[in-house]
C-alpha positions in Angstrom: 82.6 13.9 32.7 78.9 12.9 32.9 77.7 10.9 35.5 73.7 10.4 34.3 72.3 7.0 33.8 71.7 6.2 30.0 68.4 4.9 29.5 67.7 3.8 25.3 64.3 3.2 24.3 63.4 0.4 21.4 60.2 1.1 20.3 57.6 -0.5 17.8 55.8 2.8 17.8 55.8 6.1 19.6 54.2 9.1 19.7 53.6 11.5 17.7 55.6 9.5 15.1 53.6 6.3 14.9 50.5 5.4 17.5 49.3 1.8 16.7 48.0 1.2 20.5 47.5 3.8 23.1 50.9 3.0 24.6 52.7 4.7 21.8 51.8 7.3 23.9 53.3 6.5 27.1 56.4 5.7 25.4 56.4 9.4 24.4 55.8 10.4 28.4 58.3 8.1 29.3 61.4 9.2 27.5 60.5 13.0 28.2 60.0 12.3 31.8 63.4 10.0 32.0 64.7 13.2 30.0 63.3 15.9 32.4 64.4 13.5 35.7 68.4 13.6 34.8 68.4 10.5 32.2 70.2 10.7 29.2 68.1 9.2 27.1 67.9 8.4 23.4 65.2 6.4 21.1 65.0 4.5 18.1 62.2 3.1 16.4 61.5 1.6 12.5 61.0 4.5 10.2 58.2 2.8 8.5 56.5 5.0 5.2 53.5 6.0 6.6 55.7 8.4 9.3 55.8 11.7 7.4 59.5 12.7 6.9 58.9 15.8 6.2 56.1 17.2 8.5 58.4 14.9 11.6 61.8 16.6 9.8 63.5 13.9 9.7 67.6 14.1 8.3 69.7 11.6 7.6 72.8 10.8 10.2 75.9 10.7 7.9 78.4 9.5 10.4 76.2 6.4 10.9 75.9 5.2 7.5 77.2 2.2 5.6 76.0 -0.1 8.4 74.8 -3.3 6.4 72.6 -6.2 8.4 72.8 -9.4 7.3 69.6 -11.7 7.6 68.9 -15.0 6.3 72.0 -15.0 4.6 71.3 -11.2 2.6 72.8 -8.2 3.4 70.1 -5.2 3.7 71.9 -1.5 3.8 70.6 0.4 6.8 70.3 4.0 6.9 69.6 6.0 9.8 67.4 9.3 10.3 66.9 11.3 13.2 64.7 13.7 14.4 64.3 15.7 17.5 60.8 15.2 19.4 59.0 17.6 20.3 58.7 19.9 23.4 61.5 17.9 24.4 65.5 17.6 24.3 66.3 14.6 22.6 67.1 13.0 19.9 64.3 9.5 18.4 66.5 7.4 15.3 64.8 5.9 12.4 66.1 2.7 11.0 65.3 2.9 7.4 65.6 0.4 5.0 63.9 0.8 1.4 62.6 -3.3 0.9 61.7 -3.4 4.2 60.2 0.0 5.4 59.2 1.7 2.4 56.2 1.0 1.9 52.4 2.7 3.1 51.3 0.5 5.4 52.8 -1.0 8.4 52.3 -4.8 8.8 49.2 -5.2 6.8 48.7 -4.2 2.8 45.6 -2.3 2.0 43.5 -5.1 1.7 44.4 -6.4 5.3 47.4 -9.2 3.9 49.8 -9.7 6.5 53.2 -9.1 4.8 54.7 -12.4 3.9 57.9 -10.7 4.8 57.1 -9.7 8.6 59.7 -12.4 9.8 62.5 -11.4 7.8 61.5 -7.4 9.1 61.1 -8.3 12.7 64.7 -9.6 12.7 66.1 -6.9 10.3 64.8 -4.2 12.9 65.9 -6.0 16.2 69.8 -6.6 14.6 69.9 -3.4 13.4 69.1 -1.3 16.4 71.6 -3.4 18.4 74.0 -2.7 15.5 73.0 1.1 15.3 73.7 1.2 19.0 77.3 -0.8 18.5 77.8 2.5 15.9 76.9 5.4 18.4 79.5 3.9 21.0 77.0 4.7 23.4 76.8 2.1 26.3 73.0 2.4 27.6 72.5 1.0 31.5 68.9 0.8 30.4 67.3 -0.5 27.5 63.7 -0.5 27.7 61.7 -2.3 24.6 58.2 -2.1 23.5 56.1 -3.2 20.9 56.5 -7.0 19.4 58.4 -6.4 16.7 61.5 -5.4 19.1 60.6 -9.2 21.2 64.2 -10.8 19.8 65.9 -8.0 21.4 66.2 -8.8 25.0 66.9 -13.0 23.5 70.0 -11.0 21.3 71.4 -9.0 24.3 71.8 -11.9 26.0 72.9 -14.6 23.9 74.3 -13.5 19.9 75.7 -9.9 21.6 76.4 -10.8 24.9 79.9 -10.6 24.4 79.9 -6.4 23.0 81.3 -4.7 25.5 78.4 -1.8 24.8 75.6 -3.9 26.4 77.9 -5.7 29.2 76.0 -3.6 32.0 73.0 -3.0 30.0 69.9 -4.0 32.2 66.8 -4.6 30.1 62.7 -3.7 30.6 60.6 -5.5 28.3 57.0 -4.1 28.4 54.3 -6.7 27.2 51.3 -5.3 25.4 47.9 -6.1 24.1 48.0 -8.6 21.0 47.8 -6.5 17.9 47.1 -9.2 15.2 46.3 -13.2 14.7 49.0 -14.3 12.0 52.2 -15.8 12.4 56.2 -14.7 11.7 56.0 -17.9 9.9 58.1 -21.9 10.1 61.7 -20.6 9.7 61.1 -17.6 11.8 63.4 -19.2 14.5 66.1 -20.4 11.8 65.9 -16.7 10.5 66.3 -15.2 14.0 69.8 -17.3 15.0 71.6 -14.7 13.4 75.2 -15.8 14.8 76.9 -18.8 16.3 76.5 -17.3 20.0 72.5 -18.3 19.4 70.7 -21.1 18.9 66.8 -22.0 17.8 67.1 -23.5 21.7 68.4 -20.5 22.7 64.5 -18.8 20.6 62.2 -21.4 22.0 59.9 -19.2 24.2 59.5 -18.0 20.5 58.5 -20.9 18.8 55.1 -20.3 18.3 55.6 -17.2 16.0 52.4 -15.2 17.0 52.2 -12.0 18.8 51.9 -13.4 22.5 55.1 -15.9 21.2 57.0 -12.2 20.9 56.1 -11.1 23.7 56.4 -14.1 25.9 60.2 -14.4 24.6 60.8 -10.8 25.0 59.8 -11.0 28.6 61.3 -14.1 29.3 65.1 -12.7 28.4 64.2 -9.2 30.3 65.3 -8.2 33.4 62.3 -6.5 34.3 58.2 -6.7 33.1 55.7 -4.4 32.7 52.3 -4.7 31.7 51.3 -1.8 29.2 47.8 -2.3 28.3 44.6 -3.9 30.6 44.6 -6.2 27.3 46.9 -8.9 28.0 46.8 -11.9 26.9 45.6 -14.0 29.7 48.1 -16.6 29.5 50.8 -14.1 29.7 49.3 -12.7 32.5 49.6 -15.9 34.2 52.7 -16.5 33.3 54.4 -13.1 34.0 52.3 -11.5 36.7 54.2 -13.3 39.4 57.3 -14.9 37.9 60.3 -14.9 40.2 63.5 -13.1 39.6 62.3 -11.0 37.5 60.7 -7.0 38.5 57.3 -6.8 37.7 55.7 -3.1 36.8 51.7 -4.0 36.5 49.5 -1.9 34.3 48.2 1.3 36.5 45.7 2.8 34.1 46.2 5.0 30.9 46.5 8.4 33.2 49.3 7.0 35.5 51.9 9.7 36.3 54.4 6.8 35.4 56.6 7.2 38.4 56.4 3.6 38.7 58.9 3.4 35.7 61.1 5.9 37.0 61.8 4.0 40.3 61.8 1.0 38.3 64.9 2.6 35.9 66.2 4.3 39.2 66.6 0.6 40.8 67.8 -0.8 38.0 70.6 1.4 37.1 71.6 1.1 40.6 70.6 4.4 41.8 
């Protein structure tokens, strides 16, 4: 029977699949170096069009299909890809969903629109990898999210799915990042994001303002642990975050960091 620590990564982006900031990057490091230091370690990420099924050979996962996720009342089918990255043993999952992913561009249209639908694909992506993870019957002891769009997750863990035995020893890193764009999820974005009785908009208020530093300020606020993954924070987060108590703090070390400070961050964590 395995005894190795199971370490999940939610990611916005990652590398090679999908580099919107440099720390789609690092995310790639990270979960070979959790691989090559005795992790087991598994990733999932949106499998948004412009990610090239082909050239990344992606395949569909049979035995996880028929998952449905229900958001603001509508049930969107969810089907899930996988593909192995490369120079490395493991496996990164693609959540795929034809209105919300399909489509060439990722949060902007070609003429630089923000996508009237952001709030509804936010939520979509952050229920569905919790579901997806529900489906693999895979209990992580580490769940480490990046990227804005996966913000709700922490908030979800612990409050709507606090009570699935798969995250019950689940420790979560949230890494906050540099602010990627200006608009906002929208008015009902907190309405849309209580997405069972075991969470409330109360329960969403370090959300409430709907912008990029609201996702990240509510995705750091339900972590367990912090890190800083840019040396473009938002200056109020910095504040806010940089010295918070309770909570483990990992502080941007530069772009060429060997990253150990992430190890013996998941290494504490998971008890080791």
């Amino acid at each position: 029977m395995s005894t190795k620590k199971r370490i999940l990564f939610i990611a916005t982006e990652m590398s090679p699949y999908l580099e919107l900031t440099e720390f789609a990057e690092i995310i790639n490091k990270l979960a070979i170096k959790s691989n090559d230091s005795g992790l087991e370690v598994r990733c999932i990420m949106p499998r948004f069009g412009v990610i090239n099924e082909r050239r990344h050979r992606l395949h569909e996962v049979v035995r996880l299909s028929g998952i449905n996720v229900t958001v603001d009342s509508d049930d969107y089918p969810l089907q899930i890809k996988v593909a192995s990255l490369p120079n490395a043993r493991l496996q990164v999952y693609f959540l795929e969903n034809e209105d919300f992913f399909k489509r060439k561009h990722t949060f902007h249209d070609e003429n630089e629109n923000w996508f009237a639908d952001n709030d509804l694909r936010t939520v979509f992506f952050c229920k569905g990898a919790l579901e997806t993870v529900k489906k693999f019957g895979w209990p992580p002891d580490l769940i480490h999210c990046s990227g804005w769009m996966s913000g709700l997750i922490p908030a979800y863990i612990k409050t709507a799915y606090k009570k699935e035995p798969v995250f019950s020893n689940s420790k979560v890193i949230f890494t906050i990042g540099e602010n990627t764009f200006t608009e906002k999820l929208g008015d009902n974005f907190l309405n849309i994001a209580t997405i069972n009785a075991n969470i409330t908009e109360k329960d969403l208020a370090p959300f409430k303002d709907a912008d990029n530093t609201a996702l990240f300020r509510g995705g750091a606020h339900y972590a367990d642990a912090v890190s800083f993954g840019s040396d473009k924070i938002d200056n109020k987060l910095l504040a806010e975050f940089a010295k918070v108590k309770g909570k483990k703090i990992v502080p941007f070390k530069g772009w060429d960091s060997d990253l150990t400070e992430y190890l013996e961050l998941y290494n504490d964590l998971a008890g080791k």
